[in-house]
N, C-alpha and C positions, 0 to 999 in steps of 0.2 A: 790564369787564363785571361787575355785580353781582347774583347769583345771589339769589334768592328758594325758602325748603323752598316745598313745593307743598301748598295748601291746599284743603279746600273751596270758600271761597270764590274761587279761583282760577277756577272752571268755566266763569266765561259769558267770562273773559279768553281761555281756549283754546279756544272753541267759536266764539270771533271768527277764528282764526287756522283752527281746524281745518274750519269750515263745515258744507258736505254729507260725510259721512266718504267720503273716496276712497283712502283704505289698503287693502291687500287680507291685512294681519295685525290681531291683536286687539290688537299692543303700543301704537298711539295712543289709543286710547279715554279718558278723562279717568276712567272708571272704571276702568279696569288701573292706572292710574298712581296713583291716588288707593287703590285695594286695596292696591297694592305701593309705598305709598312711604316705608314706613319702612324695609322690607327694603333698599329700594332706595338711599333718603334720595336722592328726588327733589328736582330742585330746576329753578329755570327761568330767564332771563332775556330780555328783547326788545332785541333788538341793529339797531338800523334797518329798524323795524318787521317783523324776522324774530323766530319763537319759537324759544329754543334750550334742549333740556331739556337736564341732565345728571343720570344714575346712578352714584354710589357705591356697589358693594356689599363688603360685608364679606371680606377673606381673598383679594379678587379685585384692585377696584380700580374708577379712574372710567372714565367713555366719555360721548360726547355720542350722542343721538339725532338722526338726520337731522332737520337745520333744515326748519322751517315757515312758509311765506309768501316765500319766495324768489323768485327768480326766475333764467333763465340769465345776466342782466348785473349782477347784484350777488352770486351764486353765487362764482366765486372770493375774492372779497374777503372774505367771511366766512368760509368752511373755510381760508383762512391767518390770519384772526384768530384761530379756532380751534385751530386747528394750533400758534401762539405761546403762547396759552392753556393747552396742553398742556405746553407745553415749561417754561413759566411756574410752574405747579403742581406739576407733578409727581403722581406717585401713580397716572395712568393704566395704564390695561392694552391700551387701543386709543381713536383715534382717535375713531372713528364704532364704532355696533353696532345692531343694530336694523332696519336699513337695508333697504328694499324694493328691487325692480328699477329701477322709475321712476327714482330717484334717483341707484342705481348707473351708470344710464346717462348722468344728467344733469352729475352728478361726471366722469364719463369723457371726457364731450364736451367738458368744461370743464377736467380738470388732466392728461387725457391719458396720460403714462407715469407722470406724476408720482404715482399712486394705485397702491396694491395692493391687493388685498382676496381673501376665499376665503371660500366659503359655509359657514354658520354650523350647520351639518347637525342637531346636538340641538336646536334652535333655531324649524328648521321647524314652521310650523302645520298641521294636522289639519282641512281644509273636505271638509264634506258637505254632498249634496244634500239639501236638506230633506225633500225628498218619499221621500226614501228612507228615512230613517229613522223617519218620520212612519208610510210603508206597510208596512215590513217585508216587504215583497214577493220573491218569489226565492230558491233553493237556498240561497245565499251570506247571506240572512239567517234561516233555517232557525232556528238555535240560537236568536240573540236575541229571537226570535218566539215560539218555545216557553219560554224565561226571563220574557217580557212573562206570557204565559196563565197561566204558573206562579202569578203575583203573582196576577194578578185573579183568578184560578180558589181562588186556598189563603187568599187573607186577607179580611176586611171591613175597608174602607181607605177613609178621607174626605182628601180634596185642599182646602187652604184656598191661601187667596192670602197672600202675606206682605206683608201690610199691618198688622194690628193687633196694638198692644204685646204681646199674648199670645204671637203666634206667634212673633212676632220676636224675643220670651226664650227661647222652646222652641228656635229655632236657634240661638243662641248656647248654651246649655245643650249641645244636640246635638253644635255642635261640637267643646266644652270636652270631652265624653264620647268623642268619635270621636278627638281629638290624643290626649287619656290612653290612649286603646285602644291607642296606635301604641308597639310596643317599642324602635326607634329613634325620639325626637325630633329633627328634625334642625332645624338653625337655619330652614332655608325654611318647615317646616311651623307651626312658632313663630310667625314674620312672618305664615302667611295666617292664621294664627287670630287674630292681632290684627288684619289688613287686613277678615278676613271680618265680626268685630263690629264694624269702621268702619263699612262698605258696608250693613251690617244696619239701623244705626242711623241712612242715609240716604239710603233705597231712591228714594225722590220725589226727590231732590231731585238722585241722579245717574241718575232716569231708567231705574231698570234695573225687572226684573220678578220678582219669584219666586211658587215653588210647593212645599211643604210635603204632604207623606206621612203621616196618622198610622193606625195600626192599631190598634184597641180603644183611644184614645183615646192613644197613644203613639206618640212622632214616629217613625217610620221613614227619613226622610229629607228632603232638602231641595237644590231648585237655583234658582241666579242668573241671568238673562243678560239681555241689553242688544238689541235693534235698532239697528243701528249707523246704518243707510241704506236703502235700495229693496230694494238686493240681499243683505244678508248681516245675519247674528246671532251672537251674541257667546255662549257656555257660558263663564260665570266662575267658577261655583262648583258642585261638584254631590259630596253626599255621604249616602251612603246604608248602615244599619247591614245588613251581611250575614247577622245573622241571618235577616230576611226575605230567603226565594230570586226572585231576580229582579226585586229593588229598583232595580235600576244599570239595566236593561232598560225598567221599568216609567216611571221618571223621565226618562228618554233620550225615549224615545217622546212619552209623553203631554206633556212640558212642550213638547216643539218642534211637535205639533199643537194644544195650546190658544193659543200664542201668535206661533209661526212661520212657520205652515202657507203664507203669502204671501211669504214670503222666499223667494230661491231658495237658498243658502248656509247650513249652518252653520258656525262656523268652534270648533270645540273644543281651540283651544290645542295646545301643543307634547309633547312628552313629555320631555322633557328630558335625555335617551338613558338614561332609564330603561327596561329594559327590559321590567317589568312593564307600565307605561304603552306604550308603544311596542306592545305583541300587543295589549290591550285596544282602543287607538286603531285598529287597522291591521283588528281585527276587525269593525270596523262600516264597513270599506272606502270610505273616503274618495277623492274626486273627482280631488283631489290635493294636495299637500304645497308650500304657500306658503313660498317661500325667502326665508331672510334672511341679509344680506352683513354681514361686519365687514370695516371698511378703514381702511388708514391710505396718509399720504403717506409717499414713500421716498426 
């Protein structure tokens, strides 16, 4: 099986495989993958007209992502090619990782006792109601409501769309100025500031949307996200300088009613069991918390 890094031009090969998006996490998207794939050193192969990604990350190790295009009668046959594969290379850290329910079940039905697996808990995604965070409606959203009015009420602020080479240097600049702010760099935040001026520099062409903050003619902030499907939206990138109060509130809001408002989901990604991220996420009270399994055979 010979692995291919994962390109741009890769997109319309995965959007063959991946179709109508029927994941219910943000890790399929051909934008996460193509954001995160240096960190990641994504890479891919099609093994009897199934897709099989694999991730290398640094200090950790590989893992394959649940195959794509499968089926239950060619299902075994591939997770023991896989499995030899592993055994073959070396370097792994688990088997599979990534992994939804759907699959875990179909895995189970299919190799039986021969699977272990245990839920990948930092891992979990972060989905909201749209309409929720769109309304601000309710006791429970109280604060971010009053962090929203803050903004419009204290600043003179213009929303552009990030499409023209101007803005699109102002995020990147933004960025460059938000990483340097951070007194720990850590290798991930490194990776998305290189992943984020990928995605900047090919906003059309992987389909995503943004929307850009400036105050007295100075970026304030700036987010990313994707329409995956009917039902859910994708938050990839969202960062905002806190010297404006109630920047994170103001972009939370307004980007998911200018372009999400029909969606019923958002899905804002994991926290990582950071614990900072983790109170911030948990604060805007999310629907529920999309599981993800890592397994191996035993």
């Amino acid at each position: 099986m010979k692995f291919k890094p994962l390109g741009l031009e890769d997109r319309e090969l995965f959007m063959k495989y991946m179709g109508e998006y029927y994941f219910n996490t943000y890790e399929y998207s051909f934008a996460t993958l193509y954001l995160w794939r240096k960190m990641c050193n994504v890479e891919y192969a099609v093994c009897n007209d199934i897709l099989i990604i694999k991730k290398s990350i640094n200090n950790m190790g590989s893992y394959f992502m649940q195959p794509i295009g499968y089926d239950l009668n060619n299902l075994e046959d591939i997770i023991l090619k896989l499995d030899r594969l592993e055994k073959e290379c070396g370097g792994f850290i688990n088997l599979f990782r990534d992994v939804e329910l759907p699959f875990l079940h179909d895995i189970n039905q299919t190799m039986g006792e021969k699977i272990k697996f245990v839920e990948d808990t930092d891992n979990f995604d972060y989905i909201y109601n749209s309409k929720d965070l769109i309304e601000l409606t309710g006791n429970k959203y109280h604060g971010k409501k009053n962090h929203y009015n803050q903004f419009v009420n204290n600043y003179d602020y213009v929303i552009k769309e990030i499409k023209s080479r101007e803005v699109i240097q102002d995020c990147m600049d933004f960025s460059l100025a938000w990483y340097e702010s951070k007194e720990e760099k850590s290798e991930q935040l490194k990776f998305e500031l290189y992943g984020v001026k990928d995605v900047l520099n090919n906003m059309e062409e992987l389909n995503l949307l943004g929307m850009a903050v400036y105050v007295e003619g100075k970026m304030a902030g700036f987010t990313i996200g994707e329409k995956v499907n009917e039902k859910m939206a994708i938050i990839h990138v969202e960062k905002g300088d806190p010297e404006y109060k109630g920047i994170y509130a103001f972009i939370n809001k307004e980007f998911a009613e200018r372009n999400f408002s029909e969606v019923e989901f958002l899905n804002r990604e994991e926290d990582l069991g950071i614990e900072g991220l983790r109170k911030v996420k948990s604060s805007y009270h999310p629907v529920r918390l999309e599981k993800k399994y890592i397994v191996d055979l035993q």
